[in-house]
N, C-alpha and C positions, 0 to 999 in steps of 0.2 A: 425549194430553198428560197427565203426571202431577197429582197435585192442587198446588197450589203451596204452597212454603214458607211461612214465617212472615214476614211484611212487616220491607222493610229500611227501620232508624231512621236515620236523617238526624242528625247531629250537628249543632251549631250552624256549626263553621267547615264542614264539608261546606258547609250551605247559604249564610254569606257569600259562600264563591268560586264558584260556579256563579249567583249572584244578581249578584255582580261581575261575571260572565261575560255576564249578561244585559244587562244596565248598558251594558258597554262592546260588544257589539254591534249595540243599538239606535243607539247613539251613533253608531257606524261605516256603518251602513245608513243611518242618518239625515243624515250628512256626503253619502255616495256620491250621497242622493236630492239634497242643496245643490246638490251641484258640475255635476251634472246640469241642475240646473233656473238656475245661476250665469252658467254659458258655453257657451252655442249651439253657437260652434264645436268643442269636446268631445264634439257630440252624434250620433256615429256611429251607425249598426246597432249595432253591436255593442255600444256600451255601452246604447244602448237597453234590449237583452236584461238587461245586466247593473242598469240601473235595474228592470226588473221584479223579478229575482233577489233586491234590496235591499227592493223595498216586503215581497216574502213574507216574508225574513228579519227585518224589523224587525217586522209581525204576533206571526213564530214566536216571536220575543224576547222581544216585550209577555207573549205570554199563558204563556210558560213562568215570567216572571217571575213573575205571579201566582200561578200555580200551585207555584213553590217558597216563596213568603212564605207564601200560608195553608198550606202544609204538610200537605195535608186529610188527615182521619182515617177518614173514612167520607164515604161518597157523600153527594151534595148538588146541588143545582139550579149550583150555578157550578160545580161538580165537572165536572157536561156542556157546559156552557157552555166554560169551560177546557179542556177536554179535545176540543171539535168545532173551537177556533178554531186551536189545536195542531198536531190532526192536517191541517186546510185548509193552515194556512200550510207546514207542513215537506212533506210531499206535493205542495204547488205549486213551492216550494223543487226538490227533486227532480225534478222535470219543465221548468224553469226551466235548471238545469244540464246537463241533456241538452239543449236546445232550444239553449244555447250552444254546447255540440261540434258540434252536426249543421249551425247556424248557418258555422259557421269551416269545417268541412267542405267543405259545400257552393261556400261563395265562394272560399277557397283553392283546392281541390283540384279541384271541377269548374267552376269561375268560374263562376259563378253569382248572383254580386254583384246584378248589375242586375235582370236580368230573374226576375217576378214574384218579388221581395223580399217586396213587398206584401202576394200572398196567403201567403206563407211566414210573416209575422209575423203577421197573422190565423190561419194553422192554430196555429201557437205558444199565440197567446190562447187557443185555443177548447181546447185540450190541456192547456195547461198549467193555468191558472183552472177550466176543466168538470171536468175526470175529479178531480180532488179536489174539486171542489164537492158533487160527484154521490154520491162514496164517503162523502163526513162526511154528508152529509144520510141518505144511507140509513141511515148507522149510527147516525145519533141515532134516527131514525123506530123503529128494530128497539132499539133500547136498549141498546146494543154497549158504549158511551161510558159509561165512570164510574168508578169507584174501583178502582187497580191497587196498591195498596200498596206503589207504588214499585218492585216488584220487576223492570218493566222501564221504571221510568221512573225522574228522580231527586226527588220530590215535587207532580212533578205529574201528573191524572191521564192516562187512556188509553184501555186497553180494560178492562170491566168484568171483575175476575177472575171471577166467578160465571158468567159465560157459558160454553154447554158445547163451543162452539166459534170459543172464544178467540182459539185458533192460528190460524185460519184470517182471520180480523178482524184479528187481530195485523200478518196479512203484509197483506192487501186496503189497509188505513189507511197503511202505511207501509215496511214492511219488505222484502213483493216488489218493489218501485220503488225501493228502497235499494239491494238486491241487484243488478240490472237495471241499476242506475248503476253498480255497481262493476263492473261486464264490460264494459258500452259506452261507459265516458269513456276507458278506456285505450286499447281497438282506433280510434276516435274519435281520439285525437289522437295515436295510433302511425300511423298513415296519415296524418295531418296532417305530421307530422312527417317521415317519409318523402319526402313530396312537397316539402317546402319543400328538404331536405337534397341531392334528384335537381336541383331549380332552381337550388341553389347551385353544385352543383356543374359545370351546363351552362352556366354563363353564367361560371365562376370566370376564365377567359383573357380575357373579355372586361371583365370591370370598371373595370381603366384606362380606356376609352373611355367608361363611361356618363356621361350628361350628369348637369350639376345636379340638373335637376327629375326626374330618377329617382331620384338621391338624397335630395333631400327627399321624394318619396314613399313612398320606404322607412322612411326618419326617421319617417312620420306613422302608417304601418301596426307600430310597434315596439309601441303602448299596443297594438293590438288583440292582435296575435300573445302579448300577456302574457296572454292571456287564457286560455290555455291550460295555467296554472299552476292554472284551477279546479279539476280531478279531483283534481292532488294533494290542496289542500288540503281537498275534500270527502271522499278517501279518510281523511285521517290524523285528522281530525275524528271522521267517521262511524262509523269501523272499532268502536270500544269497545260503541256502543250493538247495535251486532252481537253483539257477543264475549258482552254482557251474554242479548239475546235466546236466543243460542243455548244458553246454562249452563240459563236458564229454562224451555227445555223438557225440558231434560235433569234437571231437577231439582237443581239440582248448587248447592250453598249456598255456592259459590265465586264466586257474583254478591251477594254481601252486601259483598265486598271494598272497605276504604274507598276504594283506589287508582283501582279500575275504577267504584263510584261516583262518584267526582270526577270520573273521565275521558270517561265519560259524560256529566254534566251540562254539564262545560266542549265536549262535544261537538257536543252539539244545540245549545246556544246562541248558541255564537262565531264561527259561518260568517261573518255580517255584518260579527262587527269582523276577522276575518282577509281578506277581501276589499278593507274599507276601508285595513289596513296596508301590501295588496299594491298596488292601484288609484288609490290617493291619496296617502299618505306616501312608497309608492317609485315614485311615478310623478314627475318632472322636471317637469313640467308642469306637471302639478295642481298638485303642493307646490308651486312658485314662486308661482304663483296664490292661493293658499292663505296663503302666507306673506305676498305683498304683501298684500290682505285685511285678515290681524290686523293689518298695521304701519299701512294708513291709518287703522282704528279706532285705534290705542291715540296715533295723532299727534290724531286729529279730538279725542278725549278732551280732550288737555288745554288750556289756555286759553294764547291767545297771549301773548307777552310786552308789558311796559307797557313804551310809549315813555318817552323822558325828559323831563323839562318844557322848554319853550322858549318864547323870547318870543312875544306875544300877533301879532302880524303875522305872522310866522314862521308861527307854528301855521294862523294862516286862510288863507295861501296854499298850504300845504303840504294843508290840509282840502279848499281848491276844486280842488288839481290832483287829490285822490285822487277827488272825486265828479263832474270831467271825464273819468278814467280806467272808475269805475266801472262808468258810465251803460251804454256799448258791450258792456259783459263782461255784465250782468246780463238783458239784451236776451234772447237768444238761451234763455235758460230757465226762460222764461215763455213 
């Protein structure tokens, strides 16, 4: 790998919008974890996975936002610190996203739904949290983690440039499991896709006949099958901070570009809020849910209206029928 260029300066708005970027998809990750933890019946396998996907996302959120506020200049003890909790979360993120394809795979394509789901969501665990636990701890232990000058990151840090086998730590932390995503989310839900398209198509003569309750269970499996709009957006997000690695070994100072820094920052950071735009705001459901929500808060808010005065009998009989009405209501929640 050649010696590396001269570290890329961050301008102020660079960092507002990638800091924004952070912002809003902490936010987003942080709604997905609400609605999760709001309504039980929402709470499929499948968004299971996708709650997991949201806690790494909203981690990778936190600490990259750190990392572009202090804007480090030189290595430092939060330098490693920022830079082990980084590569944990986005690396678990990665593995999280594939454990969704393979997840839909599996139940769609070879119905697999039911049987040992269980140990399936344990392997999940143990893969997706271990093998990045395992990779950042080593590389802190070795000293791998620390000041990158930006040049494939966008102010926060990474792998230490002074390491002489950078490139090789570069891909271990994050990159080869990038790459590995972008080959197996596509064939992943090209085969998914294929299968549902053969299904449609054997059963298209028979659909006038299907009952109700196949239609409603179609109706309920339409949130999960969204879910396969993850690659997309993990492709068009990701793609930059790629484009960016590979100028960097090449040496090519065509990764200083303010364009593809921006595009970059807004990349690594905004998976969370581009999942919660996809899973929440265009989910029918949720947003209904969602929306009733803020309408009961913003009615509970304000204060009822005052009656109008009326005569003193009046008043006390209309007082003891409201606290003969109450008594039965108020029972029940306690």
């Amino acid at each position: 790998m050649p010696l590396p260029v001269p570290p890329t300066v961050l301008v102020p708005s660079e960092r507002a919008v990638v800091l924004l970027s952070c912002v809003l998809s902490a936010l987003g990750s942080g709604l997905l974890v609400a609605t999760h933890a709001l309504w039980p019946d929402l709470r499929s396998r499948a968004r299971r996975l996708l709650l997991f996907l949201s806690l790494a996302d909203l981690l990778s959120a936190a600490s990259y936002f750190y990392g572009v506020l202090q804007d480090f200049s030189g290595p430092s003890w939060d330098c490693v610190l920022q830079g082990a909790l980084s590569t944990f979360a986005n690396t678990s993120s990665f593995f999280w996203t594939v454990a969704i394809a393979l997840y839909l795979y599996l139940s769609i394509v070879r119905a697999a739904h039911c049987r040992g789901s269980g140990r399936l969501l344990w392997a999940f665990h143990i893969i997706s949290w271990g093998v990045p636990l395992v990779i950042t701890v080593v590389a802190v232990l070795l000293k791998k983690i620390g000041y990158d000058a930006s040049d494939v990151s966008v102010g926060w840090c990474w792998i230490d440039l002074e390491a002489e086998d950078r490139a090789l730590w570069m891909l271990l932390t994050g990159k080869l499991w990038e790459i590995l995503a972008y080959i197996t989310l596509p064939v992943i839900y090209i085969l998914i896709r294929k299968h549902i398209n053969r299904a449609h198509e054997a059963l298209s003569e028979y659909r006038p006949i299907l009952s109700d309750a196949h239609q409603r269970q179609h109706g309920m499996s339409v949130a999960d099958k969204k879910l396969i709009l993850i690659p997309l957006i993990f492709i068009c997000l990701r793609v930059w901070s790629t484009v960016r690695f590979i100028l960097t070994l090449c040496g090519s100072p065509a990764m200083h570009m303010p364009v593809l820094v921006v595009l970059h920052g807004i990349g690594n950071t905004f998976q969370g809020g581009a999942n919660c735009i996809m899973f929440v705001f265009c989910t029918q459901t949720v947003r209904t849910r969602l929306l009733s929500v803020c309408c009961c808060c913003c009615f509970s808010s304000q204060p009822p209206p005052e009656s109008p005065a009326s005569p003193p009998q009046t008043q006390a009989k209309t007082g003891d029928s409201h606290e003969s009405r109450r008594t039965p209501v108020e029972l029940p929640s306690t």
